[in-house]
C-alpha positions as CSV (number, residue, x, y, z in Angstrom):
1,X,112.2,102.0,96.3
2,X,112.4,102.8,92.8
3,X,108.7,103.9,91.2
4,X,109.5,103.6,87.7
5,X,110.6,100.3,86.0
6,X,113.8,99.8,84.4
7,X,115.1,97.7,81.5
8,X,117.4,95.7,84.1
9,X,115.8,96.4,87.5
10,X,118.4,94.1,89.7
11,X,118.5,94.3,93.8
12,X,121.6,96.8,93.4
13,X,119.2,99.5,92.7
14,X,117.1,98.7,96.0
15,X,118.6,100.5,98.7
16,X,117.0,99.4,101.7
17,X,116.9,95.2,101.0
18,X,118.8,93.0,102.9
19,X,119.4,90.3,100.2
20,X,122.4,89.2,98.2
21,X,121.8,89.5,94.1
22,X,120.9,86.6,92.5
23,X,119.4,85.2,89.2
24,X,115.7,85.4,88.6
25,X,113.7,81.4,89.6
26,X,111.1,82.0,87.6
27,X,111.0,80.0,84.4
28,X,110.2,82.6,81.6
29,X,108.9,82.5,78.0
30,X,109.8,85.1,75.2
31,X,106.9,87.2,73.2
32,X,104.6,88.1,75.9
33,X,103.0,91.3,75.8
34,X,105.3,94.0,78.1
35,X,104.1,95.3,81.4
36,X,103.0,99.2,82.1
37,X,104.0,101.4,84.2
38,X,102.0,103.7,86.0
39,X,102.3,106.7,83.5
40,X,101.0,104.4,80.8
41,X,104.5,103.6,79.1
42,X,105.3,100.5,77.9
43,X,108.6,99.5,79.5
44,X,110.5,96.4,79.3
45,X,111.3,94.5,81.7
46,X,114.1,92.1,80.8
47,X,114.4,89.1,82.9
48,X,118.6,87.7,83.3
49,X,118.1,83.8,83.0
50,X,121.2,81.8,84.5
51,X,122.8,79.4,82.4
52,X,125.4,76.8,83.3
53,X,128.1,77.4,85.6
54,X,130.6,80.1,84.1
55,X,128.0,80.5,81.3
56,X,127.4,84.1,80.3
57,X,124.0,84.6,81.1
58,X,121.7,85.1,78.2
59,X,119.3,88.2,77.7
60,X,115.6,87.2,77.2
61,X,113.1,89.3,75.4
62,X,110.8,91.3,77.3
63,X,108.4,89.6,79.0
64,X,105.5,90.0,80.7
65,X,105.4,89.4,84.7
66,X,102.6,89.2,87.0
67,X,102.2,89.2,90.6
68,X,101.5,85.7,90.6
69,X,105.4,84.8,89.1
70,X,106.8,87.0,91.1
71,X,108.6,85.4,94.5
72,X,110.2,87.9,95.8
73,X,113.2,85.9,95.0
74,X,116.3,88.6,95.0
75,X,116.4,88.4,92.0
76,X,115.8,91.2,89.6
77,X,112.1,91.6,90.3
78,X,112.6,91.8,94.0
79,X,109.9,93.7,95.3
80,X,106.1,93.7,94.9
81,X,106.4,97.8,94.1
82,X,108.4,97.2,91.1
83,X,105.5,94.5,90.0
84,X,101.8,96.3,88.5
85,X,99.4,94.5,87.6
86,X,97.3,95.9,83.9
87,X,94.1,95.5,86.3
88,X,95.5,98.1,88.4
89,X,96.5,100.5,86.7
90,X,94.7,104.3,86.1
91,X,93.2,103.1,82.5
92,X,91.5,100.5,84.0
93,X,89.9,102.4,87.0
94,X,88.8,104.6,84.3
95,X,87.6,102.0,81.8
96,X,85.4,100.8,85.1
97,X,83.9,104.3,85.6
98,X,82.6,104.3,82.1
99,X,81.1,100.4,82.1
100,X,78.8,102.3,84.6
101,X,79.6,100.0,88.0
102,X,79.3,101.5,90.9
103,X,82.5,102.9,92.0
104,X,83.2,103.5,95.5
105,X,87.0,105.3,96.0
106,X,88.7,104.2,100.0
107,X,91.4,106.9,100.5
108,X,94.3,106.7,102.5
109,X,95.6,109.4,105.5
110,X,99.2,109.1,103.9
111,X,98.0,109.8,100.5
112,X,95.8,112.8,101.6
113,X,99.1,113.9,102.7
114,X,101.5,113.6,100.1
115,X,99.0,115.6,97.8
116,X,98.7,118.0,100.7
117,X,102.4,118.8,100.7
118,X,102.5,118.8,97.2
119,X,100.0,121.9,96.7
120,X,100.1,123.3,100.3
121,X,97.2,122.5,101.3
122,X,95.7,121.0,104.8
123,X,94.6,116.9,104.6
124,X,91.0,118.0,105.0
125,X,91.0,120.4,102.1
126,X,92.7,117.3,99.7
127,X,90.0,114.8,100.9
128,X,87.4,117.4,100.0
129,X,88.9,118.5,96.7
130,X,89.5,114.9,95.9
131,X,85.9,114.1,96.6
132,X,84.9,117.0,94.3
133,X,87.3,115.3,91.3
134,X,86.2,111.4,91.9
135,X,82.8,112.7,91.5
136,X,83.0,114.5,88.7
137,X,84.1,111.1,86.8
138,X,81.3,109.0,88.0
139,X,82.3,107.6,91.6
140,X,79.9,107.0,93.9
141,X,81.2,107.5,96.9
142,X,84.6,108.5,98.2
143,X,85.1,107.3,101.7
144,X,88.6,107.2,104.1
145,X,90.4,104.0,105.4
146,X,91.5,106.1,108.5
147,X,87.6,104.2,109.6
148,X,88.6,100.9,108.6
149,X,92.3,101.1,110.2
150,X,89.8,102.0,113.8
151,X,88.4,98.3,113.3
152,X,92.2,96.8,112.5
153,X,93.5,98.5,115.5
154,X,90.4,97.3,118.0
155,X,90.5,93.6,116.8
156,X,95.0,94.2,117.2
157,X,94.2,95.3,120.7
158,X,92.4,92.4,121.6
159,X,94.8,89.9,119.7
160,X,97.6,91.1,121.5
161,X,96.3,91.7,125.6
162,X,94.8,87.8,124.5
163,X,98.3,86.6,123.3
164,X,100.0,88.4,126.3
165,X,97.7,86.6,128.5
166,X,98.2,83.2,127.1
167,X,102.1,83.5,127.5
168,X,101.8,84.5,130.9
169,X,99.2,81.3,131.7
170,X,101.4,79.4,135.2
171,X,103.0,76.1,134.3
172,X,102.8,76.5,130.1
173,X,104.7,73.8,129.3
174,X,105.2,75.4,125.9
175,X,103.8,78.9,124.9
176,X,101.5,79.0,122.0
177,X,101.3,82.6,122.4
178,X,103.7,83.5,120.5
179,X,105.3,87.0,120.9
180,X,106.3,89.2,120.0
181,X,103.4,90.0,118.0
182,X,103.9,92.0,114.9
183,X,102.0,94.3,113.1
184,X,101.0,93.0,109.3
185,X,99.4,96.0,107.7
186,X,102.6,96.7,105.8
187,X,102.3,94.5,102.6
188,X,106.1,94.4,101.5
189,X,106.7,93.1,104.7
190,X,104.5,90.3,104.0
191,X,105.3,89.6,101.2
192,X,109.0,89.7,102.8
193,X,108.4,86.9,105.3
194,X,105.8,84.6,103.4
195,X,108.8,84.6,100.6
196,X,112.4,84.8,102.1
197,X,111.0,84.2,106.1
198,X,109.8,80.9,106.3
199,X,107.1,79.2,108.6
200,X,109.0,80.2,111.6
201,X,108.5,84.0,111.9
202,X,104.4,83.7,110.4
203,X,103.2,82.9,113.4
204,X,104.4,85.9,115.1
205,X,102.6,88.2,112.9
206,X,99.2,89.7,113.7
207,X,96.0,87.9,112.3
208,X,94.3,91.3,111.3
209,X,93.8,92.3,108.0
210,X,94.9,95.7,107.0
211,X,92.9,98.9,106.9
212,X,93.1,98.5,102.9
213,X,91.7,95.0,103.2
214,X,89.0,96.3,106.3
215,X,87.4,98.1,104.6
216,X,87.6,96.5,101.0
217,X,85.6,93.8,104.1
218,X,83.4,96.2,104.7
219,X,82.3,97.5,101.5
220,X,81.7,94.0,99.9
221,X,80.3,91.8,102.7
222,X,78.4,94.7,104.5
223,X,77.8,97.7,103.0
224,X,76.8,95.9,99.8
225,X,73.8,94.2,101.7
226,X,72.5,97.3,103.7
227,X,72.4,98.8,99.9
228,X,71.0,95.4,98.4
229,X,73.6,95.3,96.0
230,X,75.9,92.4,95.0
231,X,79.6,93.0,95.5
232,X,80.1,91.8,92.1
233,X,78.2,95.1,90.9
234,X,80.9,97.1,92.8
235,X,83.9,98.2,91.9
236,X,86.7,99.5,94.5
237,X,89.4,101.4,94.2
238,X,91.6,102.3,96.9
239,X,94.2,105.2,97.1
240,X,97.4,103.9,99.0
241,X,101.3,105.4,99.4
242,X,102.9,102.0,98.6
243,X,103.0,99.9,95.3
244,X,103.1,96.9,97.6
245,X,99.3,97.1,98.6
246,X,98.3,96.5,94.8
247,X,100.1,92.6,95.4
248,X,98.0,92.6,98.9
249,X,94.6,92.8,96.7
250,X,95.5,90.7,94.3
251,X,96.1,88.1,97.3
252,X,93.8,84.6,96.6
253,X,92.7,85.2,100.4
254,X,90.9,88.4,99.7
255,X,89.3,86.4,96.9
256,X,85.3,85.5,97.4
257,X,81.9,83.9,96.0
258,X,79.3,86.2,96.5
259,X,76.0,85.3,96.8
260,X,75.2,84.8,93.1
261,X,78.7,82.6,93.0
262,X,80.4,85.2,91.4
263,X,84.1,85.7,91.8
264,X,84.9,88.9,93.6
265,X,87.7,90.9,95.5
266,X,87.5,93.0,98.8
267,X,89.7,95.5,96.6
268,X,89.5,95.4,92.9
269,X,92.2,98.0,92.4
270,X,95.0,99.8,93.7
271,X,95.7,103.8,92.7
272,X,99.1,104.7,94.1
273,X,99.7,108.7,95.4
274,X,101.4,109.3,92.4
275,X,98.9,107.8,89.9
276,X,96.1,110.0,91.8
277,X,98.2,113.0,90.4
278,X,98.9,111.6,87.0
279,X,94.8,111.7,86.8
280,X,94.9,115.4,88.2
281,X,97.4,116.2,85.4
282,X,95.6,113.6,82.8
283,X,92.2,115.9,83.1
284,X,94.1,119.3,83.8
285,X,92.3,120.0,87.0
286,X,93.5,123.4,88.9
287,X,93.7,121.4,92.0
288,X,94.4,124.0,94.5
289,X,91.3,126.0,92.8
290,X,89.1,122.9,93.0
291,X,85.8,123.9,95.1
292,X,85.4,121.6,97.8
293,X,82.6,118.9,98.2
294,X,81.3,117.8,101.7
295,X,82.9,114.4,102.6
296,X,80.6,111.2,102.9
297,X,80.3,110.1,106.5
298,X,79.0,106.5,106.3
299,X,82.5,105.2,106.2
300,X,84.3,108.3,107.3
301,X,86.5,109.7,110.2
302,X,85.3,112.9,110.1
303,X,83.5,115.4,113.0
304,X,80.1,117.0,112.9
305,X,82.2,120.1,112.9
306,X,84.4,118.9,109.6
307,X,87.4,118.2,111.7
308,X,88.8,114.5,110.6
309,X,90.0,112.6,113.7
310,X,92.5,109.4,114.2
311,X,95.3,108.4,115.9
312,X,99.0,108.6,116.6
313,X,101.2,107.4,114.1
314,X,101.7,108.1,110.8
315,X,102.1,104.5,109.5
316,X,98.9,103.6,111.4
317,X,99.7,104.1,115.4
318,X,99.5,100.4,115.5
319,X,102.2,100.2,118.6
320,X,101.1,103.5,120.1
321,X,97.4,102.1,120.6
322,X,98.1,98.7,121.5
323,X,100.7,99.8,123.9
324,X,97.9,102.2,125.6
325,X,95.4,99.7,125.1
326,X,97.6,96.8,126.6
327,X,98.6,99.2,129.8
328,X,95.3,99.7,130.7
329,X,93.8,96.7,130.1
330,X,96.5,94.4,131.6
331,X,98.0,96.6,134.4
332,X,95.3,99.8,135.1
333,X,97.6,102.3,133.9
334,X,95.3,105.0,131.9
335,X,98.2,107.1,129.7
336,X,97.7,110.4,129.1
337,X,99.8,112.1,126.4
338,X,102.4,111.0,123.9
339,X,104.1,108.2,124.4
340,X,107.9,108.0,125.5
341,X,109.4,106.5,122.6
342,X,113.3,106.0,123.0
343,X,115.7,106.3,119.9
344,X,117.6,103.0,120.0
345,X,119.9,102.6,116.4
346,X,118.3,105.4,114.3
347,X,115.5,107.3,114.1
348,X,113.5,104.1,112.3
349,X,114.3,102.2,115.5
350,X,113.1,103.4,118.4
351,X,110.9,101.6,121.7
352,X,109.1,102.2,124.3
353,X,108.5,100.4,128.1
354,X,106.3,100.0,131.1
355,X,107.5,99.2,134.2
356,X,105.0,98.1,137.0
357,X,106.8,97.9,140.5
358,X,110.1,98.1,139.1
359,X,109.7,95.5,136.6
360,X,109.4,95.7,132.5
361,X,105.8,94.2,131.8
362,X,105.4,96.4,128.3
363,X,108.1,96.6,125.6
364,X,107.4,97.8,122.0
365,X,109.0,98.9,119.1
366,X,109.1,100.6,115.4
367,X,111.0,98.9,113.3
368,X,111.0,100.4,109.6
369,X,113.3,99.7,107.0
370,X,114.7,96.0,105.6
371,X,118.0,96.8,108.1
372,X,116.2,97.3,111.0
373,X,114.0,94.8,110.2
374,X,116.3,92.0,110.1
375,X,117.7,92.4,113.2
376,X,114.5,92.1,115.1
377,X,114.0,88.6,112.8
378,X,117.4,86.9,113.6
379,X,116.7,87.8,117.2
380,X,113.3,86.1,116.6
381,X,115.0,83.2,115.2
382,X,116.7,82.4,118.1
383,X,114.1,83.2,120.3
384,X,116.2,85.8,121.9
385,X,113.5,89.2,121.0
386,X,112.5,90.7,124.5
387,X,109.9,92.3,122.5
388,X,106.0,92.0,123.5
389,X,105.4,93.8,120.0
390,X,107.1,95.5,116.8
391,X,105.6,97.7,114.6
392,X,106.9,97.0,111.5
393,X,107.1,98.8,107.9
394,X,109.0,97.9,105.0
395,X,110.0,101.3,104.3
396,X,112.5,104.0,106.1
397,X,110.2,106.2,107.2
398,X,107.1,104.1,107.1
399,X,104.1,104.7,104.8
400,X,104.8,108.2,104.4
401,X,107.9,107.3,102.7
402,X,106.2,104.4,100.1
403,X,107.1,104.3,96.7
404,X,104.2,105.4,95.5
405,X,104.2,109.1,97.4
406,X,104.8,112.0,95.6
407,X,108.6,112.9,95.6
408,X,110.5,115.8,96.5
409,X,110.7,118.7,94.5
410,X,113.1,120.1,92.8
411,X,116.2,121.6,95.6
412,X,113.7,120.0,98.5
413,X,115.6,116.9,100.5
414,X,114.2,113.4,100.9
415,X,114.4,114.7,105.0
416,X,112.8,117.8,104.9
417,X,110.0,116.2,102.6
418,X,109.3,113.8,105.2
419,X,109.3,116.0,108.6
420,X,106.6,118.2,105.9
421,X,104.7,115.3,105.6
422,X,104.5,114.2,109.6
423,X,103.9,117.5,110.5
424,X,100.7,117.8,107.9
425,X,99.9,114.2,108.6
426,X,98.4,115.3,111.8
427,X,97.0,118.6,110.7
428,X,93.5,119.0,111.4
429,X,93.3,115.7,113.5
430,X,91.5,115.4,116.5
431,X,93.2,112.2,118.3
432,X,90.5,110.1,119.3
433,X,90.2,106.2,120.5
434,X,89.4,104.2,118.3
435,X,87.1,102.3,120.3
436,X,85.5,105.1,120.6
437,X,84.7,105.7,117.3
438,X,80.7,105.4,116.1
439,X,80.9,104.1,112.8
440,X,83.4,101.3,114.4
441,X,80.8,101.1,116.9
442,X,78.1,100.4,114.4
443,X,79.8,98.1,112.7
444,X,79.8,95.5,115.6
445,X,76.7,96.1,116.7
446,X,75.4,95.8,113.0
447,X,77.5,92.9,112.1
448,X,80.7,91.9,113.4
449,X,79.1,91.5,117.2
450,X,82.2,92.1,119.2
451,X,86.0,92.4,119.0
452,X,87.3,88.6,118.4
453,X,84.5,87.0,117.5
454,X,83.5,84.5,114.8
455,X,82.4,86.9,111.9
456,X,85.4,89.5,113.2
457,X,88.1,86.3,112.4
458,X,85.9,85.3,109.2
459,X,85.8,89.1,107.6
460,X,88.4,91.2,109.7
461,X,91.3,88.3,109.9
462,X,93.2,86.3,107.7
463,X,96.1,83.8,107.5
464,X,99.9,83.7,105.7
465,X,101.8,81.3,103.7
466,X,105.3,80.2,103.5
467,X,106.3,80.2,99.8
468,X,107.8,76.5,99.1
469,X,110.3,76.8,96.2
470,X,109.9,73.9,93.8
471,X,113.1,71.8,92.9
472,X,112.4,73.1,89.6
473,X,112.8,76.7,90.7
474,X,116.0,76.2,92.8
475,X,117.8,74.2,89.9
476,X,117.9,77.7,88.2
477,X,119.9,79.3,90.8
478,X,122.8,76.3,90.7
């Protein structure tokens, strides 16, 4: 996906989505102020309106677009990463800083690594340096969604083995189960299916709210009261590889009332990889020279002994957990090691299987990339997916590979850049369980109670929406 905007962004330049080219549904006005980018210049970006049949379409003025008119509509604003909201952008997390609100920064495992690569450094040192630079601009505290994505994957385990169970209930007239179930921490994906998808596939997709979105839960319906503070008074940022999670905070379901009936978000704003080292660059910082501060522990995955500790997977281990999770808890099997994952297409298709007495009880998959991905949907479709559960990630790669990373340097290939990053991904990582991990622990015993239960659906859970096009909207496209 592209990270910079251009004056006639069209669905030729996406590489990677599946849908034909057509003109843009959204009805625009002229002389509207234009949108910026994440280096801070102003870019048009010029919207083709579609006349009458024949017509030659006519060239508005640049406009001004918003998350909120964009529909995903393959048209020539076609994904959420080529869409920023002013809000999010580096001169407002600033600005925010200087109001004097408490800032609390959530970063990412795939953005730790990017910057790792980048300077040669290990993830450990980044999240340390990185505390070191936050702080020196006024943030409070800097903590790491690799804690928040441990809650996501518990309350995932116990969606699934409760699905699986359900569709395997004697005499079901008709399953409600409904599987496979798919993983919905990647945003673009969302966004994918609630716009292009339809009602039929929503259902299919996992209840459980991201690890950006868990632990923008955390922060402003927990941690806020422990520290008596409203979550009005906070602001949070969040450090993520993909554009795409900037239009998941902006969603109206991560929206609240606090308890002063003020309007707040779980995340207030989105810094992309990239944006983290235009601010490097914006306060010439000697990064790699940077001393190192000690990381803050309340809501981080890190040891006694400094050593940070997760999971397999770079884009989350979402399929390699469940999977483990599922075989034990459904059929005993305890599985020791890495997983058997078989290369099916290409290497962003590949699945793995149980078999119990000769029989397949356990089949997931990765599926990453809009190619891949719309196989596994038109098999869906027609109820013909043998799948129990698919991993799936907008982008080639997975989150490694978002738009917002860091790109390759100069003579170094898109490939080699990425085996870098998976190999530093899971330097310095102790590979834990993530029920097994004390802060998650806490956080029940503290507040959510227990995987599944009332407050883990109200905080930790959320729901989808088909995207009805108005008549209005389709009359454009005739």
């Amino acid at each position: 996906m592209s990270e910079k905007f251009s004056a006639t962004l069209r669905i030729g330049d996406l590489n990677d989505y599946i849908a034909p080219s057509q003109g843009c549904v959204v009805s625009m006005k002229s002389g509207s102020s234009r949108l910026v980018d994440n280096n801070n210049n102003q870019q048009p970006i010029k919207k083709q309106i579609k006349t009458a049949p024949f017509a030659e379409p006519l060239q508005a003025d640049p406009v001004k677009i918003s998350l909120k008119d964009c529909l995903a509509c393959s048209g020539c604003i076609t994904s959420a990463e080529t869409v920023m909201l002013e809000k999010q952008s580096l001169d407002e997390f600033l600005s925010n800083i200087n109001k004097g609100k408490t800032v609390i920064v959530s970063l990412s495992p795939q953005s730790r690594t990017s910057i790792a690569v980048h300077y040669g450094l290990s993830p450990v040192q980044v999240f340390r340096k990185l505390t070191t630079l936050f702080k020196s601009l006024g943030v409070k505290a800097v903590f790491d969604t690799s804690c928040s994505r441990d809650l996501s994957l518990i309350e995932s385990c116990n969606e699934f083995v409760s699905r699986y169970k359900q569709s395997h209930v004697h005499d079901m007239k008709e399953s409600t189960s409904y599987l496979p179930m798919i993983s919905s921490a990647c945003p673009g994906w969302i966004c994918y299916a609630e716009k292009t998808l339809g009602s039929y596939v929503l259902p299919y997709i996992s209840s459980v709210k991201s690890p950006q979105q868990s632990i923008g839960a955390i922060i402003k319906h927990h941690l806020c009261q422990k520290l008596g503070l409203r979550p009005c008074d906070i602001y949070h940022v969040t450090v993520m590889p993909c554009y795409d999670k900037k239009l998941e905070a902006s969603r109206d379901d991560f929206v609240f009332h606090d308890q002063s009936d003020q309007m707040t978000t779980e995340v207030d704003s989105v810094l992309t990889t990239g944006e983290v080292l235009d601010l490097i660059q914006l306060k010439a910082v000697d990064f790699s020279n940077l001393d190192e501060s000690p990381l803050d522990k309340l809501l981080s995955n890190v040891s006694e002994e400094g050593h940070l500790y997760g999971v397999r997977g770079s884009s989350g281990g979402y399929a390699d957990t469940i999977f483990r999770h599922a075989a034990k808890a459904l059929f005993g099997h305890d599985i020791k090691g890495p997983l058997n994952f078989r290369t099916v297409r290409n290497s962003d298709f590949q699945e793995v299987t149980l078999e119990v007495e000769g029989k397949t009880v356990l089949k997931f998959a990765l599926c990453y990339g809009f190619r891949n991905l719309q196989n596994v949907v038109r098999k869906i479709k027609i109820g013909k997916s043998d799948y129990h559960y698919l991993e799936i990630m907008a982008c080639p790669a997975g989150c490694l590979n978002g738009g917002g990373q860091l790109k390759p340097k100069p003579g170094q290939s898109g490939k080699d850049l990425i085996q870098a990053l998976e190999t530093t991904y899971m330097e310095n990582v102790l590979v834990a369980d993530p029920f097994e991990n004390p802060i998650v622990r806490s956080l029940y015993d503290e507040w959510l109670e227990h995987p599944g239960s009332e407050k883990a659906k109200q905080h930790i859970h959320t729901e989808y929406h088909p995207v009805v096009k108005s008549i209005t909207s389709q009359l454009h496209n005739w």
